[in-house]
C-alpha positions as CSV (number, residue, x, y, z in Angstrom):
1,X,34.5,-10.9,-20.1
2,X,32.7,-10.9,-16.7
3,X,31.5,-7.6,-15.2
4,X,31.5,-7.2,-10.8
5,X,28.8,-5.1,-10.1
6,X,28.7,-3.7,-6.0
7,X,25.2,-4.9,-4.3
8,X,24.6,-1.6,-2.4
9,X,24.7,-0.4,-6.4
10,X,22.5,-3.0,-7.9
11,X,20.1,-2.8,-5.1
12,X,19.7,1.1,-5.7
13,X,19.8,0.7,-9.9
14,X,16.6,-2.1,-9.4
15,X,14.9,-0.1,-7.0
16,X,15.1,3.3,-9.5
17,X,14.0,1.0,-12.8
18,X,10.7,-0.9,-10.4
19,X,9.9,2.8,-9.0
20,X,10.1,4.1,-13.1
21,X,8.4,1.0,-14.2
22,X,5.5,0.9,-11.9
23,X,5.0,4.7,-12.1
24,X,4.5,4.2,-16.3
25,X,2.0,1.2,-16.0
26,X,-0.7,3.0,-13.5
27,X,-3.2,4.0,-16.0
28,X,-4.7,7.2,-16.0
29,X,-8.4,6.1,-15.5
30,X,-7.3,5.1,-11.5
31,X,-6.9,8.1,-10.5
32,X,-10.1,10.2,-11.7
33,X,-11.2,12.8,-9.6
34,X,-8.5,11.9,-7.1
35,X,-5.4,14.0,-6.1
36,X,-2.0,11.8,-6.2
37,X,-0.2,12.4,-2.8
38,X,2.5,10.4,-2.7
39,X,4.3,6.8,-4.0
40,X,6.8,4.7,-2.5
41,X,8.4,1.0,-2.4
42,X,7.3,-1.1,0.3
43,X,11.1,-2.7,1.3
44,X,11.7,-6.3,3.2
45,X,15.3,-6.9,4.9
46,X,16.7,-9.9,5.2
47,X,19.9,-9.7,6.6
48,X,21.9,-7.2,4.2
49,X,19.7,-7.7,1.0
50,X,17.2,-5.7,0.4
51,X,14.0,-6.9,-1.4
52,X,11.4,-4.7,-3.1
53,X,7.8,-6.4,-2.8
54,X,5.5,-3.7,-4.1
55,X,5.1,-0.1,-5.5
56,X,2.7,2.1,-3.6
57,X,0.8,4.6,-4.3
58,X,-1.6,6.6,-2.1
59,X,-5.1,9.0,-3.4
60,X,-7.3,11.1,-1.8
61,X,-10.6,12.9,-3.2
62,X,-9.4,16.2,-1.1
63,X,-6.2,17.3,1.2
64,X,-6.2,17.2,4.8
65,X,-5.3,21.1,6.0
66,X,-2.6,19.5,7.1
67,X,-0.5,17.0,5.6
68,X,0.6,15.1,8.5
69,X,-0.1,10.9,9.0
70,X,-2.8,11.6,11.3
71,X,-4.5,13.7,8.7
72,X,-4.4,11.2,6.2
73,X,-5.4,8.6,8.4
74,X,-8.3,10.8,9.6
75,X,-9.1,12.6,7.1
76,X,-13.0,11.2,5.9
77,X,-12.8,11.2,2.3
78,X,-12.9,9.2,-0.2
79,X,-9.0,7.5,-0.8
80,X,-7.1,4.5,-1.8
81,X,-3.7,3.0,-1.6
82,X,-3.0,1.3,-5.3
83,X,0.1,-1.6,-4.6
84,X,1.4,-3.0,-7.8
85,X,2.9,-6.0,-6.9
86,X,6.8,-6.3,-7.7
87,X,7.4,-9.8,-7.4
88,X,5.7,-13.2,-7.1
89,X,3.8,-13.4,-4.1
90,X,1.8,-16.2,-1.6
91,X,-1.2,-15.2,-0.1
92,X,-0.6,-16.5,2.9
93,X,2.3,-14.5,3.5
94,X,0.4,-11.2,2.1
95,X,-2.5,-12.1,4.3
96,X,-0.4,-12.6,7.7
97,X,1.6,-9.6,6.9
98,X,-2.0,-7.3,6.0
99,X,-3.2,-9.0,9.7
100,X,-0.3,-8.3,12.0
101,X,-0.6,-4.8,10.8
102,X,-3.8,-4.3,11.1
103,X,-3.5,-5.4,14.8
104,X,-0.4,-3.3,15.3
105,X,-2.7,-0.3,14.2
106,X,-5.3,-1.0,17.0
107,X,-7.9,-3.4,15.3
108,X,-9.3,-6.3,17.2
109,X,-12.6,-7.3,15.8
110,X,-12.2,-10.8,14.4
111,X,-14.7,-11.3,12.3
112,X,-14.7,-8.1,10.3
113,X,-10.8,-8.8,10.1
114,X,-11.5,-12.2,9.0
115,X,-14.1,-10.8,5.8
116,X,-11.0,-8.6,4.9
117,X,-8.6,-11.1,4.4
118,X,-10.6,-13.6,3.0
119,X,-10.1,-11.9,-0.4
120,X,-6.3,-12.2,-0.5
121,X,-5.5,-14.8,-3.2
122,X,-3.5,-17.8,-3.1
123,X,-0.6,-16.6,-5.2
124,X,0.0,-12.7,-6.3
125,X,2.0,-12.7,-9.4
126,X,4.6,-9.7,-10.2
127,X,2.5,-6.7,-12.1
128,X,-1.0,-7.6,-10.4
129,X,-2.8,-4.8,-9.0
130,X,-4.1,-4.5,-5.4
131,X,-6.5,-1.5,-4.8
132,X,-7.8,-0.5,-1.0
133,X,-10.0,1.8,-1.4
134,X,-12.2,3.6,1.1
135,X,-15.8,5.1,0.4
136,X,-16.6,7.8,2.8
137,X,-20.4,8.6,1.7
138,X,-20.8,4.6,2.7
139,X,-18.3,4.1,5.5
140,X,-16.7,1.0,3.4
141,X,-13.3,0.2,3.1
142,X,-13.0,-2.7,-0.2
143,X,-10.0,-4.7,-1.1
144,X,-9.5,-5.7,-4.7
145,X,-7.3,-7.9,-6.7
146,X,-6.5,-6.3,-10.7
147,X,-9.8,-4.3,-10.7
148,X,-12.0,-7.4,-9.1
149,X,-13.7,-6.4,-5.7
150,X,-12.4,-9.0,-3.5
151,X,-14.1,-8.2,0.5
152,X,-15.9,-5.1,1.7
153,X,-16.0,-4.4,5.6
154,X,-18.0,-1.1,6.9
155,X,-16.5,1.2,9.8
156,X,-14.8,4.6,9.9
157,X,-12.8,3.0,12.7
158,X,-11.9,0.0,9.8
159,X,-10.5,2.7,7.7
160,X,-8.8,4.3,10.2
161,X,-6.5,0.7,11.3
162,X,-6.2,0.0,7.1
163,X,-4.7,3.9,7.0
164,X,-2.3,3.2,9.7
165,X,-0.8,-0.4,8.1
166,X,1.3,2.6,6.1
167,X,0.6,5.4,7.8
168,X,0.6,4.6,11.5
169,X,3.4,5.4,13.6
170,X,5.2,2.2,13.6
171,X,5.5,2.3,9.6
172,X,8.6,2.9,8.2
173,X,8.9,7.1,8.3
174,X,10.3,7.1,5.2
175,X,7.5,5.0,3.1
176,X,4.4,6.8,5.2
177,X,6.3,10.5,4.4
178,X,6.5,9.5,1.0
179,X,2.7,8.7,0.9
180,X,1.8,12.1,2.1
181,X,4.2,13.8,0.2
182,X,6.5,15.1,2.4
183,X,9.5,13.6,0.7
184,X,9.9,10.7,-2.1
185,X,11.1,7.5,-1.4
């Protein structure tokens, strides 16, 4: 017997089972002393398909007064962004896409640019962890591959351009509400 299933319906069934499976396999001891505010699914379209790279999920030591993108962007505290990679991907591609936006949200130093991406792997494979996290009693903002620190650059300013990559204004609205927790994604 063969079985038609709609796309529009797959697409949404695989997006609700990588959303429930990413949420179960975040461990516990990632978010100590920090205050969950929000997850999403980073989406790519290519045409009409829909593909899911990563799972998202952003922290912060303390609230911003207001929860507003600018607030979490501003907002000088210790936070991280925890991606959970969805499928199989190749540095380079992660790397470009981690530079254009980092450009698009204002930052034109090369050479601290340069440090950040340098710890992107070759090849991301589906489950691995990716952790940018941002130290506010040291200024630091650190990229990490499954719990190994990859490249640290220093800068509030840094922080502030990394923020905006899914925050900024030019983010998809629904992904950077979902990260504050105005809605869920």
């Amino acid at each position: 017997m063969v079985y038609a299933i709609d796309l529009p319906v797959f697409a949404a069934l695989a997006a609700a089972t990588a959303a429930f499976v990413a949420s179960v396999v975040f461990t516990p001891s990632e978010s100590r002393g920090m205050v969950r505010t929000g997850e999403g699914i980073k989406v790519m379209r290519v045409g009409s398909l829909e593909l899911h790279l990563y799972f998202l999920r952003h922290e912060m030591r303390r609230l911003p007064p207001v929860r507003s993108r600018d607030a979490f962007i501003d907002a000088d505290v210790d936070k991280r962004f925890v991606l959970r990679m969805l499928r199989d991907a190749d540095g380079d591609l992660l790397r470009e896409a981690f530079r254009d936006a980092l450009l698009k949200s204002g930052w034109d130093d090369a050479a601290r640019l340069r440090v950040f991406l340098s710890a992107v792997r070759e090849r991301l494979k589906a489950g691995a962890y990716v952790s940018i996290t941002y130290d506010a009693t040291r200024k630091v903002t650190t990229l990490a591959f499954d719990d190994t620190p990859g490249a640290s650059v220093e800068g509030y300013a840094f922080m502030r351009a990394v923020w905006g990559m899914w925050l900024g204004k030019d983010e998809a609205p629904a992904l950077a509400d979902a990260l504050t927790g105005k809605t869920a994604a």
